[in-house]
KOLLUM-64484 format. One line per 5 residues: for each residue y, z, x of N, C-alpha, C. Coordinates in Angstrom, 3 decimals, always signed. Layout:
! KOLLUM-64484
Y:Z:X:Y:Z:X:Y:Z:X | ...;
END
This chain:
! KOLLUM-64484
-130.185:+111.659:+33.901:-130.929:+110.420:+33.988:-132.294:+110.720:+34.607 | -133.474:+110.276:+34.038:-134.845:+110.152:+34.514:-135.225:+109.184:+35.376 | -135.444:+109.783:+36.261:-135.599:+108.422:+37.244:-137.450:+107.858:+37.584 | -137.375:+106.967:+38.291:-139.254:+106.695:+38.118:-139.587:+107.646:+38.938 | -141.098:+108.257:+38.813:-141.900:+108.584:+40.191:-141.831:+108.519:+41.042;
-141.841:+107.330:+41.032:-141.825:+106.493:+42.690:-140.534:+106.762:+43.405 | -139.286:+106.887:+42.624:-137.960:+107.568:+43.405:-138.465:+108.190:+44.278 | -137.657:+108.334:+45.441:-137.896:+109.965:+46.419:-137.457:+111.319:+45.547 | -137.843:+111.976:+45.917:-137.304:+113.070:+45.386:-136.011:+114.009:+45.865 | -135.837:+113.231:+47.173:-134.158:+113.889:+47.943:-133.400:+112.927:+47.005;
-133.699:+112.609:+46.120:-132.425:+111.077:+45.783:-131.402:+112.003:+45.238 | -130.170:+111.583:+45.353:-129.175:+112.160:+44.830:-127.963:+111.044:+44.146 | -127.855:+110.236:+45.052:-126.820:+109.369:+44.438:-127.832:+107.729:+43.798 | -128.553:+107.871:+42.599:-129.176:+106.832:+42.038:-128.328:+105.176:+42.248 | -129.136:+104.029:+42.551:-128.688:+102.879:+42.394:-129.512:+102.448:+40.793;
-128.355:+101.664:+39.603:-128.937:+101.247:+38.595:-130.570:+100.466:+39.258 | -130.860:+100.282:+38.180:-131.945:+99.489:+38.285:-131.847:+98.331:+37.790 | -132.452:+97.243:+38.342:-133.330:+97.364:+38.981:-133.070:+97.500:+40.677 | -131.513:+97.950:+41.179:-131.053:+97.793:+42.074:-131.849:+99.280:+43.171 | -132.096:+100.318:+41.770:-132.829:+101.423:+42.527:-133.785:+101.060:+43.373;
-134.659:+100.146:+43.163:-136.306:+99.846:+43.359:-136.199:+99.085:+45.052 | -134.755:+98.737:+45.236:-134.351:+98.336:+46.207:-134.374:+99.480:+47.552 | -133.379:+100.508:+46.827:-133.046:+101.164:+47.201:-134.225:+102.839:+48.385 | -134.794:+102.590:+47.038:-136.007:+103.544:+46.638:-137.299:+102.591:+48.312 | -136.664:+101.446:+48.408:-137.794:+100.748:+49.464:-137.237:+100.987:+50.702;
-135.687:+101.299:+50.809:-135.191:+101.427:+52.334:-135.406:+103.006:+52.541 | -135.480:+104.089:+51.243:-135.724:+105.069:+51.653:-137.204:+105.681:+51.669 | -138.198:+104.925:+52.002:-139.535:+104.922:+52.728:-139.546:+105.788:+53.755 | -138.359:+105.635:+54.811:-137.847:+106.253:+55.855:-136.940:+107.048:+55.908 | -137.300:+107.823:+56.343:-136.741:+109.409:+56.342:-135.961:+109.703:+57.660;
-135.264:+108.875:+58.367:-135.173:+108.827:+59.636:-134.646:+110.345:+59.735 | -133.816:+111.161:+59.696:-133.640:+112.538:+60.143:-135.260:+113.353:+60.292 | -136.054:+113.082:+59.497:-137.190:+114.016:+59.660:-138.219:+113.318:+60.060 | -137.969:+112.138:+60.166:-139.042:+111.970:+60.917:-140.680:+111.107:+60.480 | -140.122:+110.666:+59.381:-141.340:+110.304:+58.521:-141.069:+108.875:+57.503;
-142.512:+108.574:+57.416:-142.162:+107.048:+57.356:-143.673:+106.655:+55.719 | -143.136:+106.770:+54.769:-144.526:+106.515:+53.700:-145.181:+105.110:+53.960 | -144.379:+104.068:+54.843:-144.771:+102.873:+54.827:-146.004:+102.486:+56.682 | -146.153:+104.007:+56.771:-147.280:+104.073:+57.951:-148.207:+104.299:+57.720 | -148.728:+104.687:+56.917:-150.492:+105.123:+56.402:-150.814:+104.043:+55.133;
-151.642:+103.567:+55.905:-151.881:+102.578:+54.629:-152.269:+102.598:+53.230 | -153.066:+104.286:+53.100:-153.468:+104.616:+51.787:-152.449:+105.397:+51.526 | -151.249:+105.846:+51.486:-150.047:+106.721:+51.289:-149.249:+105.451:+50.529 | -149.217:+104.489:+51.605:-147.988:+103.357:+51.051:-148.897:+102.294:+50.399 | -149.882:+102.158:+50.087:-150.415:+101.181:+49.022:-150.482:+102.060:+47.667;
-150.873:+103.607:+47.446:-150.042:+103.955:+46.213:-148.791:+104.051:+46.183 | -147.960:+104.106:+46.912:-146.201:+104.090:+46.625:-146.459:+102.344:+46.192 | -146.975:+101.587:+46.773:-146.218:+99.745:+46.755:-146.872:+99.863:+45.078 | -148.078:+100.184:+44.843:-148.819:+100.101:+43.516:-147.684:+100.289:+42.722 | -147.561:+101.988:+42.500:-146.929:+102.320:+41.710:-145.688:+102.013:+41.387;
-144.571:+101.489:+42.183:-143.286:+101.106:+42.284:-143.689:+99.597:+41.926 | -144.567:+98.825:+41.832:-144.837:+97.198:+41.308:-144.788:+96.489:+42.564 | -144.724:+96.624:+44.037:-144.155:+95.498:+44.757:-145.888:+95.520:+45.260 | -147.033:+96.027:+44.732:-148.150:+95.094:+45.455:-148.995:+95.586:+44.119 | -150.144:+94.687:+43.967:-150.639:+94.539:+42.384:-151.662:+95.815:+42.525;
-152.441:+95.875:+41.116:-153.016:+97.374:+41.212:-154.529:+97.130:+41.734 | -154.691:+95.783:+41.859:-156.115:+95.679:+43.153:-156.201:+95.565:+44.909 | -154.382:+94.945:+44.857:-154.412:+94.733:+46.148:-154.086:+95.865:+47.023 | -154.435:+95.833:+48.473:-154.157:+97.034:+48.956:-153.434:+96.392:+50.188 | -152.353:+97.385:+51.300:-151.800:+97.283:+51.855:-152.609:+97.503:+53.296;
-152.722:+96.507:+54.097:-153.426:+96.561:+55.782:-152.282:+97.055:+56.653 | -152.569:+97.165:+57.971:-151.600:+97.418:+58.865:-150.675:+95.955:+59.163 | -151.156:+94.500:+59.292:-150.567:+93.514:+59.120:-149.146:+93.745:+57.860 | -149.526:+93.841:+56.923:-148.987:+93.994:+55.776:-147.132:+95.158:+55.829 | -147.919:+95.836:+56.455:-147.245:+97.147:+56.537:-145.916:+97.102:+57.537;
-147.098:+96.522:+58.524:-145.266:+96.070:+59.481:-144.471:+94.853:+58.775 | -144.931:+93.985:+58.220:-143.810:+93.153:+58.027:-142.768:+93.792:+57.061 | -144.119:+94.913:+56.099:-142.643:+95.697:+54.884:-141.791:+96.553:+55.504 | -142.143:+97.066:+57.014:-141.057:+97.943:+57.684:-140.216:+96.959:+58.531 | -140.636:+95.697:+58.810:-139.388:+94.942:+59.779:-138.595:+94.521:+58.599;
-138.944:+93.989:+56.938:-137.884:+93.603:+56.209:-137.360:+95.137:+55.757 | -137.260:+95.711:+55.818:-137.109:+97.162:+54.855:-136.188:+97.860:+56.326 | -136.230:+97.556:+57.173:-134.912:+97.696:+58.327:-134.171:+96.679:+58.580 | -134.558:+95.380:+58.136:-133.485:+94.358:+58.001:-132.700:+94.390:+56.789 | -132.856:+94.813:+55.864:-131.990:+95.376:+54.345:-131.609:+96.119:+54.831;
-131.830:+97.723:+55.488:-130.757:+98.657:+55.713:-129.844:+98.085:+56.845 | -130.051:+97.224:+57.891:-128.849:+96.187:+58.229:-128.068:+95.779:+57.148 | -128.085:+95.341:+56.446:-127.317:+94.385:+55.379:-126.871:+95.557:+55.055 | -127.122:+96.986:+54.658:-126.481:+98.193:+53.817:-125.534:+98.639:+54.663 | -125.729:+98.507:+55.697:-125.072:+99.350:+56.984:-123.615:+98.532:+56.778;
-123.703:+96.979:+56.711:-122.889:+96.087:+56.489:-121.647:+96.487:+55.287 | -122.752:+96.624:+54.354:-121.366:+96.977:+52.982:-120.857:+98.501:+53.086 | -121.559:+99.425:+54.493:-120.708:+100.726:+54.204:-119.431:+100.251:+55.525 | -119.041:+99.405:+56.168:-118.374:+98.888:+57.104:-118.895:+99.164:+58.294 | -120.323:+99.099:+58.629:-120.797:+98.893:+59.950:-120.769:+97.704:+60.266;
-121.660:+97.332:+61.260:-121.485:+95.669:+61.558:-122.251:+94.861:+60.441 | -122.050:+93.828:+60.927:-122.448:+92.671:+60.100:-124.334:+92.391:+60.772 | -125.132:+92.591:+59.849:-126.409:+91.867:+60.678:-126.308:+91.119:+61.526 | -126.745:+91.264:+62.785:-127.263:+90.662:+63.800:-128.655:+89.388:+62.999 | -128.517:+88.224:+64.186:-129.840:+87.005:+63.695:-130.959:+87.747:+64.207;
-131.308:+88.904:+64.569:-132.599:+89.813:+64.646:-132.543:+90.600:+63.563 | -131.865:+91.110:+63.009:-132.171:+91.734:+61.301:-132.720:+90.955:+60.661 | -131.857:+89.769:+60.653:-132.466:+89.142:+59.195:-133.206:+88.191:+59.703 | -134.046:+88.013:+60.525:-135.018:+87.680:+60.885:-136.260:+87.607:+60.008 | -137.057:+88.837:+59.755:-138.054:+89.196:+59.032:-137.343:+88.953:+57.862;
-136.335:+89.127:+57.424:-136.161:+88.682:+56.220:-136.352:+86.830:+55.997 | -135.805:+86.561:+56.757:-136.308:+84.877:+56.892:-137.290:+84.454:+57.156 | -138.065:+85.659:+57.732:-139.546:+84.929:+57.784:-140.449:+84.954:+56.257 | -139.848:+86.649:+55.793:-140.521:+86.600:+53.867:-140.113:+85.036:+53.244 | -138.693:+85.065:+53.382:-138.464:+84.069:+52.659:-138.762:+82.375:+52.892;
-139.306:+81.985:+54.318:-140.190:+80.941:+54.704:-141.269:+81.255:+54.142 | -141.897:+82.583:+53.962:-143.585:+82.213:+53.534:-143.331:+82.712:+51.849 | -142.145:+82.750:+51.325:-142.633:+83.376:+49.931:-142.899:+81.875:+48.968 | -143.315:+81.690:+47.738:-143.959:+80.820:+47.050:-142.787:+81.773:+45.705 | -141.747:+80.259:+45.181:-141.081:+80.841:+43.709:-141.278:+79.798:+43.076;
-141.689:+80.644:+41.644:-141.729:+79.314:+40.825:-141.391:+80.018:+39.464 | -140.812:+79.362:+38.682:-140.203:+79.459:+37.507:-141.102:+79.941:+36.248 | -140.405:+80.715:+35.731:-141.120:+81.329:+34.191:-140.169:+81.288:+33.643 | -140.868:+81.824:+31.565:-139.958:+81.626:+31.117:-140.544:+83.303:+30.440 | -139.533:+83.735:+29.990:-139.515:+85.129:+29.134:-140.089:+84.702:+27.836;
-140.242:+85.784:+27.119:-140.845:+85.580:+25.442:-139.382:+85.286:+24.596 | -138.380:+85.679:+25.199:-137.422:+85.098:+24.437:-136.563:+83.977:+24.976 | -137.338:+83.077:+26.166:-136.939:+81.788:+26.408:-136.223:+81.897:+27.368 | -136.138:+83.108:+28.138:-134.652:+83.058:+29.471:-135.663:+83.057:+30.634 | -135.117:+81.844:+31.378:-135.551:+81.069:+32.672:-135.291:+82.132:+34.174;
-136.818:+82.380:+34.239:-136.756:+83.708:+35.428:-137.610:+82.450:+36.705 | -137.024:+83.586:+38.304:-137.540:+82.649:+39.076:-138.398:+84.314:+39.410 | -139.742:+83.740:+39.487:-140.564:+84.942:+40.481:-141.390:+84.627:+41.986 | -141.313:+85.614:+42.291:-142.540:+85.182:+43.699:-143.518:+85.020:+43.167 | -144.888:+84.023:+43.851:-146.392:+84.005:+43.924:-147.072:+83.861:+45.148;
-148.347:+84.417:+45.001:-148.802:+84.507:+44.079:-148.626:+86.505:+43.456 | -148.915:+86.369:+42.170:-148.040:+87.921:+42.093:-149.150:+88.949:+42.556 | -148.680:+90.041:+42.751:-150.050:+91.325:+43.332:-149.816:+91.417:+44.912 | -149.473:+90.390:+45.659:-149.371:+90.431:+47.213:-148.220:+90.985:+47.651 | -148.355:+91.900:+48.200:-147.278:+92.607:+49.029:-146.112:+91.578:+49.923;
-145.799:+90.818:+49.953:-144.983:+89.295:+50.276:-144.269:+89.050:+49.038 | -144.997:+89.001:+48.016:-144.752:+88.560:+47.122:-143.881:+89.711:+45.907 | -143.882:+90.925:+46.264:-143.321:+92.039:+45.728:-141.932:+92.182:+46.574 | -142.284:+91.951:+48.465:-140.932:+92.038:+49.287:-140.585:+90.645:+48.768 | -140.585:+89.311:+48.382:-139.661:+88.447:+48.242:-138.908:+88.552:+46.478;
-139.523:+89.800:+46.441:-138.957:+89.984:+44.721:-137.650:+91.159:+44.921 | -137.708:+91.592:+46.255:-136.514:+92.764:+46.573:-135.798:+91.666:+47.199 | -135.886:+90.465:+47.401:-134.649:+89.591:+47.976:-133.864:+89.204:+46.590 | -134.830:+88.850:+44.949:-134.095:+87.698:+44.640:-133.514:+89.279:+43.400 | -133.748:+90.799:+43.831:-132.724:+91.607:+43.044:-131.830:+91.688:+43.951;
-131.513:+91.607:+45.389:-130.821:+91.779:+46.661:-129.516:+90.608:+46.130 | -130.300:+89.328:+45.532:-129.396:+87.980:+45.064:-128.307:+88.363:+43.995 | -129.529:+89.035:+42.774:-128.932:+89.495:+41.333:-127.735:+90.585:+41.669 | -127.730:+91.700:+42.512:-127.047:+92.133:+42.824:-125.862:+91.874:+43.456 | -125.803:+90.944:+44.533:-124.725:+90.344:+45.235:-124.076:+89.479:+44.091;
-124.509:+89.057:+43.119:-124.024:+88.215:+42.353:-122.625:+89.092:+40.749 | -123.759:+90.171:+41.005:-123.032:+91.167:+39.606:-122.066:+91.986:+40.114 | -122.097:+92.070:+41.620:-120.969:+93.178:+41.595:-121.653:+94.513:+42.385 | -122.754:+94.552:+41.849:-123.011:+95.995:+42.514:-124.052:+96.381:+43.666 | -124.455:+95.382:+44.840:-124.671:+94.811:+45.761:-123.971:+95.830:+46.754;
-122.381:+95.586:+46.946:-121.505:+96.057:+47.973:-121.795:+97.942:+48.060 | -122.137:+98.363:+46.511:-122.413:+99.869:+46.436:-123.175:+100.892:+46.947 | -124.217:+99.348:+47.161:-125.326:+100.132:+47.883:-125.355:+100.252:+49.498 | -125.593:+101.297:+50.015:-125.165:+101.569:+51.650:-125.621:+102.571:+51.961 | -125.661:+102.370:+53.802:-126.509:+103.336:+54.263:-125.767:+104.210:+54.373;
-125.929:+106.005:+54.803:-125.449:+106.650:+55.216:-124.616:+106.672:+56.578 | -123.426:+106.866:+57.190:-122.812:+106.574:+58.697:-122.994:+107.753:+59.708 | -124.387:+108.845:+59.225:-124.967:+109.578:+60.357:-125.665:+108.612:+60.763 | -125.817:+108.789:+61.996:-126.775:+107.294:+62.512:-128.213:+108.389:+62.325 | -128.515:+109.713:+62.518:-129.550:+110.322:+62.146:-130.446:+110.247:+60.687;
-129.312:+109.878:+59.836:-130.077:+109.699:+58.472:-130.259:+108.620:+58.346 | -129.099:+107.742:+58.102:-129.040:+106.325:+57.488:-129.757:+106.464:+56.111 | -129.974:+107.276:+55.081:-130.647:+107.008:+53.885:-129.774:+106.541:+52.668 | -130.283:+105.602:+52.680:-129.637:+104.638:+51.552:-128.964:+105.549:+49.917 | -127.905:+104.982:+50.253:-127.509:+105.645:+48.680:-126.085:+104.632:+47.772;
-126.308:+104.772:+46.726:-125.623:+104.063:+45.801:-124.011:+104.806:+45.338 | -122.781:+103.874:+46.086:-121.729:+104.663:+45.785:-121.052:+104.870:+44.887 | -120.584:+105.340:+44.426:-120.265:+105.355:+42.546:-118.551:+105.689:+42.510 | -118.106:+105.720:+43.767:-116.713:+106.324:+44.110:-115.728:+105.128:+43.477 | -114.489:+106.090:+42.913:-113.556:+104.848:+42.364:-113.328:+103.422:+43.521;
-112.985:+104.346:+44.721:-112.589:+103.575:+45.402:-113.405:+102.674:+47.073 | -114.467:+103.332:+46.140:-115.942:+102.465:+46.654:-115.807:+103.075:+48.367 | -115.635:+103.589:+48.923:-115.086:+104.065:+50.602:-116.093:+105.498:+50.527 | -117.196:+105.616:+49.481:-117.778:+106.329:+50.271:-118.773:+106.219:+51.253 | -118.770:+106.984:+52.257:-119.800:+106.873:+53.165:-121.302:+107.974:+53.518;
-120.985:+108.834:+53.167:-121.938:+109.857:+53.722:-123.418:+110.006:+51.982 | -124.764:+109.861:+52.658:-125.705:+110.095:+51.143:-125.012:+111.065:+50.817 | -125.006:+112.757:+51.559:-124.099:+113.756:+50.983:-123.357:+114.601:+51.735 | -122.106:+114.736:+51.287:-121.157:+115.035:+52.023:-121.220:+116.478:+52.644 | -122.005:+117.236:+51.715:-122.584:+118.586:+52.043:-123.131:+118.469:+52.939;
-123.664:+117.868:+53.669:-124.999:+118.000:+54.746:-124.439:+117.109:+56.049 | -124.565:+115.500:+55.910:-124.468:+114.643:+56.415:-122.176:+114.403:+56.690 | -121.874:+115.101:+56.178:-120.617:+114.620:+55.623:-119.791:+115.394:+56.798 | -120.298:+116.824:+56.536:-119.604:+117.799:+57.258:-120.144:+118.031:+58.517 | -121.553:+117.714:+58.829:-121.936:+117.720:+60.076:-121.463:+116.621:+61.179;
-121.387:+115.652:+60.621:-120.589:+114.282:+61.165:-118.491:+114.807:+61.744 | -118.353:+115.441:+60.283:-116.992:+115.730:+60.329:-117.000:+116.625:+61.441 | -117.334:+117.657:+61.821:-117.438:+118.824:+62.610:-117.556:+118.385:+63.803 | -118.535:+117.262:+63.959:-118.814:+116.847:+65.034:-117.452:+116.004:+66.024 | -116.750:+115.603:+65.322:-115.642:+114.492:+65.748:-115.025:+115.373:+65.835;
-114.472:+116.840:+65.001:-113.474:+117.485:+65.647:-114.017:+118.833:+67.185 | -115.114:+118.760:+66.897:-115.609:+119.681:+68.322:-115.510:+118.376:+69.081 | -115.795:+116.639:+69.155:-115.127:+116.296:+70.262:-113.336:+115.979:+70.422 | -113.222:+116.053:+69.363:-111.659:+115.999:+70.015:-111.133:+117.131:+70.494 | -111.709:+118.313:+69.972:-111.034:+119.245:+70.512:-111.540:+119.579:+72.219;
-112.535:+119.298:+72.526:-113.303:+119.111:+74.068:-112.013:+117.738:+74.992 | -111.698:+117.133:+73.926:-111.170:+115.889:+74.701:-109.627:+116.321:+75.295 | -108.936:+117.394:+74.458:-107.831:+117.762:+74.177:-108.008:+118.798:+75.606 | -108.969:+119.743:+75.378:-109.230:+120.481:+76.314:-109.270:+120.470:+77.703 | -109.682:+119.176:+77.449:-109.787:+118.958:+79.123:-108.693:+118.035:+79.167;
-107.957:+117.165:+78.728:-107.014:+116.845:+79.300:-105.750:+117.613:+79.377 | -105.719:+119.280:+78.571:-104.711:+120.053:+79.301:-105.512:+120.949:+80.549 | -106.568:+121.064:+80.616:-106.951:+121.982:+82.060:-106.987:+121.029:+83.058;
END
């Protein structure tokens, strides 16, 4: 499968689309290394360009920028949620309630007559994040919503799409994140064991 540009290029476990584009926005952040595309404003106004969520005149300010990193950590709340972490806290979805107090939807119709709701006005970075709520909707609605989840290293957390029969996966990859986690729980149990026979 070909994925867009705009994907990261660590991606490994793809979310369909348009559920990727979602996906592709929580992994902005790189939390293990350290790096963030949604901090430089000329870095992340070609990522928002090119991926569609801000138009090809508008550009991204520092105003702009934090609100796409307070909603874009209030979604990986909600992800954290469907891999069985907690449930968002009313400070996650906060910024998400604030997009959705200031977003503007109003109805179109397709060339073949099917009734779409979009944000306005279109090109504004608001208006691209209240368009990752109403695929956030489409998704919760089809089924494949619950798939998408963060990683349960609390070092990575990078979003990935689970494809497992029995939907219980947790780790982006089990190679890396999977076994370092695993290793880790048995060097503490075995410390725990240890000291309660010495």
């Amino acid at each position: 499968m070909t994925l867009p540009a705009w994907v990261p290029a660590a991606e490994r476990k793809p979310a369909p689309e348009p559920l990727l584009l979602v996906q592709s926005f929580i992994n902005t952040a790189e939390l293990d290394l350290g790096t963030d595309l949604l901090a430089d404003p000329g870095q992340a106004t070609g990522w928002l360009r090119q991926c569609g969520l801000l138009g090809p005149q508008a550009t991204a300010g520092a105003p702009d920028l934090s609100m796409a990193r307070e909603v874009r950590e209030g979604i990986r709340a909600m992800l954290a949620s469907n891999g069985g972490g907690p449930a968002p806290s009313a400070a996650d979805l906060r910024p998400l309630e604030a997009l959705a107090d200031r977003s503007q939807l109003g109805l179109t119709f397709s060339p073949a007559g099917r009734v779409q709701l979009d944000p306005r006005p279109p090109g504004e970075l608001a208006s691209g994040l209240a368009g990752l709520l109403l695929i956030i909707r489409d998704a919760q609605r089809d089924g494949t919503w619950t798939r998408l989840k963060t990683c349960r290293n609390d070092d990575c957390r990078w979003a990935f799409y689970d494809r497992s029969h029995t939907r219980q996966g947790a780790w982006c990859d089990m190679a890396t994140c999977g076994n370092l986690i695993k290793n880790r729980n048995l060097r503490a149990r075995r410390g725990s064991r240890s000291r309660r026979a010495g």
